[in-house]
N, CA, C and O atoms as a MOPAC input file, in Angstrom:
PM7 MOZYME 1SCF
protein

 N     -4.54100 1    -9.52600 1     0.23100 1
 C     -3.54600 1    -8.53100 1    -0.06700 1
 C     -2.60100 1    -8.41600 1     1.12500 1
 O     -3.07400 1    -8.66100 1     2.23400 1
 N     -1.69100 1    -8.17100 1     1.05000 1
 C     -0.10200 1    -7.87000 1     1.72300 1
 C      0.11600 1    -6.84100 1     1.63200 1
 O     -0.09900 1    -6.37300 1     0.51400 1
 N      0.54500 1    -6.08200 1     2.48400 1
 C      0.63100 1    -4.12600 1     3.02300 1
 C      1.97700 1    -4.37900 1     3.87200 1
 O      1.91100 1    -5.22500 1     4.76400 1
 N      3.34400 1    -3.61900 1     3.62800 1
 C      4.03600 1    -3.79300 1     4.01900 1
 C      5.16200 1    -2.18600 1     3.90700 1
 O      5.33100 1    -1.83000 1     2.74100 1
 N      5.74700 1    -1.44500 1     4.79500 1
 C      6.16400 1    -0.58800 1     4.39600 1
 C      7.91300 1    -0.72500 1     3.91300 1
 O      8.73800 1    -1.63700 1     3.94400 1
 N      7.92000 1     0.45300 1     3.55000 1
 C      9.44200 1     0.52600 1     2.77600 1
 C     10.08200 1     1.69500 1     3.33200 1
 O      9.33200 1     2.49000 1     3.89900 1
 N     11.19200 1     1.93700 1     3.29100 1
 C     11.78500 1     3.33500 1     3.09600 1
 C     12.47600 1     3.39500 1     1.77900 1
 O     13.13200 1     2.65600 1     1.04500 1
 N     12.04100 1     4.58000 1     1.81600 1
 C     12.45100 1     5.29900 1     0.71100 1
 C     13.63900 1     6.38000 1     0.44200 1
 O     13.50500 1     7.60200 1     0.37400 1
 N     14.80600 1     5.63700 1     0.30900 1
 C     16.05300 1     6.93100 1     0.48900 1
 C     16.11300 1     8.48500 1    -0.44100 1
 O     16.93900 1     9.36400 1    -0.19600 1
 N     14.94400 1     8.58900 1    -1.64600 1
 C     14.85900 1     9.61300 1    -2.21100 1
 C     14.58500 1    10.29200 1    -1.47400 1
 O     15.33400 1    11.23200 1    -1.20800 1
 N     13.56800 1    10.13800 1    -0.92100 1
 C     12.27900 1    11.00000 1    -0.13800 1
 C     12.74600 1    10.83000 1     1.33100 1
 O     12.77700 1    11.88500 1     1.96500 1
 N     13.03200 1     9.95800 1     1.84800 1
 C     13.48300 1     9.94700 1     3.07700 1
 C     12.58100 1     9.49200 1     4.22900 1
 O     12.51500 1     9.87700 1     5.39700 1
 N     12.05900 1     8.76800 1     3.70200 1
 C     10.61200 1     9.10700 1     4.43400 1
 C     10.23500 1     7.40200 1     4.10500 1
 O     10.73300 1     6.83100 1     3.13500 1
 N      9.29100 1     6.71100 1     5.06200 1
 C      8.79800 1     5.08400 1     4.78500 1
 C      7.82000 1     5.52400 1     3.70800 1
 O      7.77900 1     6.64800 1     3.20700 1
 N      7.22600 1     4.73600 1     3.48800 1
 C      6.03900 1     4.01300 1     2.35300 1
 C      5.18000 1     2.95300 1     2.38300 1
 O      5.51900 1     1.80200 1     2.65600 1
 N      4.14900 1     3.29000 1     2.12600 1
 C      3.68300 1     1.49500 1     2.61300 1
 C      3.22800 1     1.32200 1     0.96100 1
 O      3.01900 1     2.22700 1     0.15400 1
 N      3.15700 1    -0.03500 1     0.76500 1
 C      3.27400 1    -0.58200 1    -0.73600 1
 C      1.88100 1    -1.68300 1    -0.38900 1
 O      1.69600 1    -2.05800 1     0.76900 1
 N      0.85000 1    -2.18300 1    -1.66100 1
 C      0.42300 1    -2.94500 1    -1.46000 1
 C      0.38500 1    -4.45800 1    -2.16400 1
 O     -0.18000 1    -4.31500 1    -3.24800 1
 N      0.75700 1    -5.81400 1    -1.97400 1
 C      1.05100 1    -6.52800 1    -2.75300 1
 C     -0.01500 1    -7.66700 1    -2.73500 1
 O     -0.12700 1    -8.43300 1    -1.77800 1
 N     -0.97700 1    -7.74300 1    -4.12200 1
 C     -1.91900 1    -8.77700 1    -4.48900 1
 C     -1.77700 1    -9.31400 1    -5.30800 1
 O     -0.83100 1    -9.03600 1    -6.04600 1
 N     -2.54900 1   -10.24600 1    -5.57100 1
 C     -2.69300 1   -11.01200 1    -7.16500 1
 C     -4.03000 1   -10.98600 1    -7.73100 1
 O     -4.95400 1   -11.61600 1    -7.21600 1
 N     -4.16300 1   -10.27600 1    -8.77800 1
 C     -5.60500 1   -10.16900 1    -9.75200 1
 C     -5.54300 1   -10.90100 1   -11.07100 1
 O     -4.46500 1   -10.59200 1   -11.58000 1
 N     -6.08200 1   -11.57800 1   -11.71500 1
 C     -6.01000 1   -12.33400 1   -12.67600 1
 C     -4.96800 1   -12.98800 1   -13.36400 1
 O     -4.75500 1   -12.93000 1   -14.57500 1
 N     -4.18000 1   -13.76400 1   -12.30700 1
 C     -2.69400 1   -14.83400 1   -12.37300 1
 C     -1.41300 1   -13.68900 1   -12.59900 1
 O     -0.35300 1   -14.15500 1   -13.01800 1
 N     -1.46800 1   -12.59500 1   -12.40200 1
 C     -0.75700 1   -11.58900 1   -11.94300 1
 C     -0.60000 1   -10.81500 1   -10.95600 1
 O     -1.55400 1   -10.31700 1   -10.35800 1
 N      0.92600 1   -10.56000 1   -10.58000 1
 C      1.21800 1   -10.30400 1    -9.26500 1
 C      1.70500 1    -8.62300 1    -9.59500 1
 O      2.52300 1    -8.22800 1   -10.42500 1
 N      0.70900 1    -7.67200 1    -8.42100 1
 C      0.87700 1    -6.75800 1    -8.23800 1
 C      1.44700 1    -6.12900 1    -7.24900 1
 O      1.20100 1    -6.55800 1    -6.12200 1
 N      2.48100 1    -4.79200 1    -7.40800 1
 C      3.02200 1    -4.39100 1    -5.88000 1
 C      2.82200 1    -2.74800 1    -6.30200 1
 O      3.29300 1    -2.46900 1    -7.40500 1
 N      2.37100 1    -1.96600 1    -5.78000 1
 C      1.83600 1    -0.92000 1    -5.88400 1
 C      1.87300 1    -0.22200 1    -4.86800 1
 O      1.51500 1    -0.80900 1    -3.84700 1
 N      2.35200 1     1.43500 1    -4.69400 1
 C      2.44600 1     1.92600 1    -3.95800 1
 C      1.14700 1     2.81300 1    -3.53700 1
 O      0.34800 1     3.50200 1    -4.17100 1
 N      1.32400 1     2.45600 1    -2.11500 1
 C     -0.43500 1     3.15400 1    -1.65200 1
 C     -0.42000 1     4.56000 1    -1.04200 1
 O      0.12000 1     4.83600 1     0.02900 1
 N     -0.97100 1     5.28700 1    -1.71700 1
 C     -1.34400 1     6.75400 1    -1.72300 1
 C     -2.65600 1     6.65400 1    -0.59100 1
 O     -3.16100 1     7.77100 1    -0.70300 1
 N     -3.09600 1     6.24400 1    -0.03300 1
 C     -4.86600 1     6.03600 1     0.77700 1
 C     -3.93600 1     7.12400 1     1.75900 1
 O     -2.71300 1     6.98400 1     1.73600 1
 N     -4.48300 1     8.09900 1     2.53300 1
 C     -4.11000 1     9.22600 1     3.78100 1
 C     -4.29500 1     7.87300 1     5.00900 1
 O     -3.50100 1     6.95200 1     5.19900 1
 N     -4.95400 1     8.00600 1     5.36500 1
 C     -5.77000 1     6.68300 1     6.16700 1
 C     -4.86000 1     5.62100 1     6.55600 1
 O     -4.37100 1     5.35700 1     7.65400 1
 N     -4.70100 1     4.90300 1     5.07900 1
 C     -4.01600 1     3.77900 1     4.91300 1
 C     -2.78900 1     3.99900 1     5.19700 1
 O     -2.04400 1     3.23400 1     5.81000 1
 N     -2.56700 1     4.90400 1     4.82300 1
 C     -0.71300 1     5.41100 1     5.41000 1
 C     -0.53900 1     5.72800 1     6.76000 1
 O      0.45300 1     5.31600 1     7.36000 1
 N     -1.50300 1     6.50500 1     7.38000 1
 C     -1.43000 1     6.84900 1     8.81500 1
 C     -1.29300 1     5.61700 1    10.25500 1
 O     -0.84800 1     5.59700 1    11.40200 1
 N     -2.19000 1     4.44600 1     9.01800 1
 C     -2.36800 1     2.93800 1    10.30100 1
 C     -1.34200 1     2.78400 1    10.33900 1
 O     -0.69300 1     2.96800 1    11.36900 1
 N     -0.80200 1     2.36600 1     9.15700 1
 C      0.17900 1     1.39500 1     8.75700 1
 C      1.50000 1     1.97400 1     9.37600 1
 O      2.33700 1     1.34500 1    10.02200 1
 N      1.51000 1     3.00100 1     9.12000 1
 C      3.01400 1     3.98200 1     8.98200 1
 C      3.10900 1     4.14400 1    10.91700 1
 O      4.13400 1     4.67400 1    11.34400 1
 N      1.85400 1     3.59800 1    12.13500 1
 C      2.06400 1     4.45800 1    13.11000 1
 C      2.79700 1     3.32000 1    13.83000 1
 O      3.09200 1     3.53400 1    15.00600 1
 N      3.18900 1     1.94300 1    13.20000 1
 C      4.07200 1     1.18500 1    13.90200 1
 C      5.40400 1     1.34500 1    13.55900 1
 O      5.97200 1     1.16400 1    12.48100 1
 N      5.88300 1     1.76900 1    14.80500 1
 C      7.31100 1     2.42800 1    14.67400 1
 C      8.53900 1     0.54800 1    14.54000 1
 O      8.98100 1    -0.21100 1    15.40200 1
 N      8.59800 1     0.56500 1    13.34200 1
 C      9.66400 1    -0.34700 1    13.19600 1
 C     10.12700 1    -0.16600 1    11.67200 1
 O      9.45500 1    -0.00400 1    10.65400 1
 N     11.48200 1    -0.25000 1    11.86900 1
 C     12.47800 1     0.04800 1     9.81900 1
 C     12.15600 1    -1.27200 1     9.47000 1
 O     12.10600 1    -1.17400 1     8.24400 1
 N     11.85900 1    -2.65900 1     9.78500 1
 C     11.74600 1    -3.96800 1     9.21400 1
 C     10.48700 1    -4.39800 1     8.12800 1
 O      9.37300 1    -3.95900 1     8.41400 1
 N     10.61800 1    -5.22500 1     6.91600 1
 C      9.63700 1    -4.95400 1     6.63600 1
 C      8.95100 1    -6.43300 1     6.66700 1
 O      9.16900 1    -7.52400 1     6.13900 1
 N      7.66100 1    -5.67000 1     7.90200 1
 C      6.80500 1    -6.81600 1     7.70600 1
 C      5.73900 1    -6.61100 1     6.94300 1
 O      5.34800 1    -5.50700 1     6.56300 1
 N      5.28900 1    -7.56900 1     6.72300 1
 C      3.98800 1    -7.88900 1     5.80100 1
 C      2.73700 1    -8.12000 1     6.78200 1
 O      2.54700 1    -8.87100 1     7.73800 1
 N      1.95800 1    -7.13200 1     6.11700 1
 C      0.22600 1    -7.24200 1     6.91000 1
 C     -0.41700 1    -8.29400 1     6.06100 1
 O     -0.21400 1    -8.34100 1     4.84800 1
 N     -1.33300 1    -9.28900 1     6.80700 1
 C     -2.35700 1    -9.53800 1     5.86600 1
 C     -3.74800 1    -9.01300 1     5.86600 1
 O     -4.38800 1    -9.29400 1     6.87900 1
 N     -4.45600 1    -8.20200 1     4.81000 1
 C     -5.29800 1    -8.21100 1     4.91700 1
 C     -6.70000 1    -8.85300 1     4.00600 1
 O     -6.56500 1    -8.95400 1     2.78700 1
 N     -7.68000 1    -9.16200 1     4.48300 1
 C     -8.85900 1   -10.08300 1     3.57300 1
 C     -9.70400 1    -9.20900 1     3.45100 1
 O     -9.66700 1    -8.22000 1     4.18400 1
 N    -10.81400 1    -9.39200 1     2.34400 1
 C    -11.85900 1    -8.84400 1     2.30300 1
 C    -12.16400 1    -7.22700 1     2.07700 1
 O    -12.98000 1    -6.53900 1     2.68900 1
 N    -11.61800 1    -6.98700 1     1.43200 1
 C    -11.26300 1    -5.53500 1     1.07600 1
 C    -11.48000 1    -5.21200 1    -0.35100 1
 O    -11.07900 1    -6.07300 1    -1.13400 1
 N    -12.01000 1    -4.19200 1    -0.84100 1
 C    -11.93200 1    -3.25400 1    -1.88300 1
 C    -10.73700 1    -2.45600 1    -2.12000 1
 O    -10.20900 1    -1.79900 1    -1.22300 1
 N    -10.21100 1    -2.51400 1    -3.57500 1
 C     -9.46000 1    -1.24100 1    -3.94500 1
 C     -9.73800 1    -0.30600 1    -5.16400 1
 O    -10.58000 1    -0.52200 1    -6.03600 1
 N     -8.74500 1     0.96500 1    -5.07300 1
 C     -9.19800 1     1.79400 1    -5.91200 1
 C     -7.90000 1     1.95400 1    -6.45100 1
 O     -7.05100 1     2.42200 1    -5.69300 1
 N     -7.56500 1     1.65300 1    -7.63900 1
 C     -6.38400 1     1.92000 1    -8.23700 1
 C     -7.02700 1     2.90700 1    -9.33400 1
 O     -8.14600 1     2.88900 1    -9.84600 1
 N     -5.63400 1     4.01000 1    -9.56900 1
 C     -5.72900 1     4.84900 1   -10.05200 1
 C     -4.37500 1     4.81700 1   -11.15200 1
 O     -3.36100 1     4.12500 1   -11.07000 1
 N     -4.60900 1     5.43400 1   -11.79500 1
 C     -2.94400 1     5.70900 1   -13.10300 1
 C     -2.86300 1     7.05700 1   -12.40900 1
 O     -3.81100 1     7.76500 1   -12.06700 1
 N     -1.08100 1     7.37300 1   -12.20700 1
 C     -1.05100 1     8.62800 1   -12.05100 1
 C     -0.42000 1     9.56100 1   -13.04200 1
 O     -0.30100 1     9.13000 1   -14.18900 1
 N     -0.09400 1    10.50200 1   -12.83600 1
 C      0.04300 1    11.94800 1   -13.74500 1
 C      1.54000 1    11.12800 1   -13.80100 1
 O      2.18900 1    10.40000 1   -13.05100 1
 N      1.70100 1    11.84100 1   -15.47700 1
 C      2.83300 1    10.88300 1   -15.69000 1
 C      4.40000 1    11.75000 1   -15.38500 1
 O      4.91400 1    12.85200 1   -15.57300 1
 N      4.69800 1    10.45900 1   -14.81500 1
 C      6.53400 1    11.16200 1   -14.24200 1
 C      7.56200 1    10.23000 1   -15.18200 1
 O      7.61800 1     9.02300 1   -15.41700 1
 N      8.29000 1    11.30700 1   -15.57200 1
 C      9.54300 1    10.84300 1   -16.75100 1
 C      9.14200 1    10.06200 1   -17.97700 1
 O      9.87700 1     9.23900 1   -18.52200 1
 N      7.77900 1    10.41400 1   -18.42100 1
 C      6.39400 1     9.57900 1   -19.49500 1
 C      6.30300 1     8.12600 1   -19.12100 1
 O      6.02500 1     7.16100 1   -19.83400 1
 N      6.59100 1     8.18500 1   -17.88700 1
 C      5.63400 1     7.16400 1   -17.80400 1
 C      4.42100 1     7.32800 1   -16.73600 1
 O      4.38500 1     8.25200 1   -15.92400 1
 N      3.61900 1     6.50700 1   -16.82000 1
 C      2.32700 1     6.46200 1   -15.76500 1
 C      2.39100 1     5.07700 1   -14.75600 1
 O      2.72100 1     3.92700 1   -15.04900 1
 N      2.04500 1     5.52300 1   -13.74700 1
 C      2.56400 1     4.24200 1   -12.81100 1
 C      0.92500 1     4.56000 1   -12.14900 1
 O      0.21700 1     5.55700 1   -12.00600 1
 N      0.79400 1     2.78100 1   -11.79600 1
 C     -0.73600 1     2.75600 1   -10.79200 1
 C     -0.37700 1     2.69000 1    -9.46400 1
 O      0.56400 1     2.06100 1    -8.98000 1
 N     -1.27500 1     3.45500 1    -8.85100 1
 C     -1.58100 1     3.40500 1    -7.50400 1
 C     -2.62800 1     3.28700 1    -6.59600 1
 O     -3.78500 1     3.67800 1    -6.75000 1
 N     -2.14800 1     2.72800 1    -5.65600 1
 C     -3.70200 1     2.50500 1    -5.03300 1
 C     -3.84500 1     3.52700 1    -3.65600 1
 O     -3.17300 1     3.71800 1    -2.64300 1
 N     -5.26000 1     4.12700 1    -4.29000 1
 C     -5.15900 1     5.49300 1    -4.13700 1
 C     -6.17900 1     5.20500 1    -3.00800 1
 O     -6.21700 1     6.01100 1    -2.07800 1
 N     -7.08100 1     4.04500 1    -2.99300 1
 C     -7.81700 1     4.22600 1    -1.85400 1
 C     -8.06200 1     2.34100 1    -1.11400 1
 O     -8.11000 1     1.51400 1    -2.02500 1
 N     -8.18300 1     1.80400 1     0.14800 1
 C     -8.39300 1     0.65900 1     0.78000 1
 C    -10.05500 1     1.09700 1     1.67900 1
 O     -9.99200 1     1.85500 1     2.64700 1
 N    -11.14800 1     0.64700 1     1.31500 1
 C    -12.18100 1     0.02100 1     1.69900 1
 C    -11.96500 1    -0.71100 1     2.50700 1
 O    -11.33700 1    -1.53500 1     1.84100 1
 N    -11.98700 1    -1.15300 1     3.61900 1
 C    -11.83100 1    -2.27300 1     4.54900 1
 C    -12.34000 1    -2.28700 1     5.98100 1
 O    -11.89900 1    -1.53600 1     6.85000 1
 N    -13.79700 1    -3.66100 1     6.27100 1
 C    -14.43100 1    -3.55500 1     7.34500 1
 C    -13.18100 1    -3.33200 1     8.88500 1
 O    -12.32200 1    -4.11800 1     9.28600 1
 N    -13.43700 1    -2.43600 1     9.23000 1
 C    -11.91000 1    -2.24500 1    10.66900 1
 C    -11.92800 1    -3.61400 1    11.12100 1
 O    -10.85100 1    -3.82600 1    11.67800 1
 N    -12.67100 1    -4.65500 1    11.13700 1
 C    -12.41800 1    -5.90800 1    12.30800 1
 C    -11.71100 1    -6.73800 1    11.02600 1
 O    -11.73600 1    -7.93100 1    11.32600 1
 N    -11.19200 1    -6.57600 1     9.92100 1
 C    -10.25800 1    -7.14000 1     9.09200 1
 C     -8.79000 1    -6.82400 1     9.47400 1
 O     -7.86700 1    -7.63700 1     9.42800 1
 N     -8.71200 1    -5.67400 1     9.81500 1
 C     -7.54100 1    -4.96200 1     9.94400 1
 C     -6.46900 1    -5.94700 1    10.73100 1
 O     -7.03400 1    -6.96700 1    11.12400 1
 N     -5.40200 1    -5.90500 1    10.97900 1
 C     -4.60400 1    -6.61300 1    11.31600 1
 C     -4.39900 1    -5.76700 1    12.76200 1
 O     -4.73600 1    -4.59700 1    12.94800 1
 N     -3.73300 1    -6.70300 1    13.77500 1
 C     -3.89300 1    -5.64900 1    14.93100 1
 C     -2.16100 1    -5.78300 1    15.22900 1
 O     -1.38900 1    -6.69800 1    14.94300 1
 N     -1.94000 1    -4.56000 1    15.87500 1
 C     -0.35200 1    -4.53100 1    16.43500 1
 C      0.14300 1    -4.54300 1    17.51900 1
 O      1.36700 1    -4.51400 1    17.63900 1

């Protein structure tokens, strides 16, 4: 999986997004994890790079629906810390 942040001009504020592939489909999903946002989000740069990370669990969730629709998110990252990517 690929973890990479965004900004977001609604909100104003970065984002980190997560991008995998599960059964010959390519997913990009925005990550809700507290955690996962706090690593990711504490390298101060607007560019967007891409993390890699291996060996990890996720928890995708459907959320409460905005404008009827329901969008997934991945609400939580499992991951041994010596996977983590370092900065």
């Amino acid at each position: 999986m690929y973890v990479y942040k965004i900004y977001d001009e609604i909100s104003g504020r970065f984002k980190i997004r997560g991008q995998f592939l599960y059964n010959e489909h390519e997913y990009d999903l925005t990550i809700t994890d507290v955690k996962a946002e706090e690593f990711f989000l504490m390298k101060d740069t607007k560019c967007r790079i891409k993390y890699r990370i291996k060996n990890l669990y996720l928890c995708i969730i459907l959320g409460e629906p905005l404008e009827d629709y329901c969008y997934k998110l991945l609400a939580g990252l499992i991951v041994n810390p010596k996977d983590l990517p370092l900065f």
